[in-house]
N, C-alpha and C positions, 0 to 999 in steps of 0.2 A: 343567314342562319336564323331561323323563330328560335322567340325564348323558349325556355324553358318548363313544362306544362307547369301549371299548381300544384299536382299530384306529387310533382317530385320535390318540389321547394319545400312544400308543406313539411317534411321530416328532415330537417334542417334543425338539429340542436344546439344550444349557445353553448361556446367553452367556460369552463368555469371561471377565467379570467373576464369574460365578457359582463357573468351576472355580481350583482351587488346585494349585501346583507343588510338594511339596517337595522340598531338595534335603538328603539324609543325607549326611555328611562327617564330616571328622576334623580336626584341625591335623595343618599339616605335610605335606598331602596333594596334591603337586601334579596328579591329575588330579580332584581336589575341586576344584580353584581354576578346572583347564581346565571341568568341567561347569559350576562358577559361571558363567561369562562365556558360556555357551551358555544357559543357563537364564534372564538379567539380560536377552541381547536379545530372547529369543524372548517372552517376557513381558513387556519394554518393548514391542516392535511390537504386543502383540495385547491389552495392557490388563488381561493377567493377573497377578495375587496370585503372589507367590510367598515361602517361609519355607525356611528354614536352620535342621539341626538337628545337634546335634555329638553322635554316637554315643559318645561318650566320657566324656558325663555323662546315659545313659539305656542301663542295664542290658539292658531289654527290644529296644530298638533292636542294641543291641552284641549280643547272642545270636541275633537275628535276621538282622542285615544285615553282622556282622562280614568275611565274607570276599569282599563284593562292593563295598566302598565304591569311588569316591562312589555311591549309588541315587538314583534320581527316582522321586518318585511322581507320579501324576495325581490328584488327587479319591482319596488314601487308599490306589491302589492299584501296584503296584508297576510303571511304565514300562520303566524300562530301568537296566543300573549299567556300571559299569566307564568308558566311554564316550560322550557325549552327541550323539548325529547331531540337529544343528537341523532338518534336513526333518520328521525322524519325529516329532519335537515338535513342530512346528507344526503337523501332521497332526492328532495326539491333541488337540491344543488347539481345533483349527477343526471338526474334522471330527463 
């Protein structure tokens, strides 16, 4: 039996179980706390993973993401920072 063309792999969507939220923060941060409680429902309603990481004890992160805290990412890649709009996330999460 041949595999499978590309054509049809290619629209193969991840379950939401599959994808991962993180959220980069700080202490002390109060719109790290406002992105937490956007990120806690959107991820309770849709059954997604989600991880918390404090830029304060990872160099690599603090060089990177220092002047945009809080960041989300999706599956590794960078979402959105400053701000958490729930639509857009649920979008990235479903769609």
């Amino acid at each position: 039996m041949a595999d499978m063309s590309p054509f049809f792999r290619r629209g193969t969507a991840k379950s939401p179980r599959e994808r991962l939220v993180t959220l980069i923060r700080k202490p002390g941060c109060h719109l790290c706390d406002d992105a937490q409680i956007v990120i806690e429902k959107v991820c309770a309603d849709l059954g997604v993973p989600w991880e918390q990481k404090d830029i304060t004890q990872d160099p690599q992160l603090h060089d990177q993401y220092w002047e945009q805290i809080p960041v989300v990412l999706v599956d590794g890649a960078q979402h959105t920072f400053w701000r958490v709009n729930e639509d857009r996330l649920r979008k990235a999460l479903t769609g």
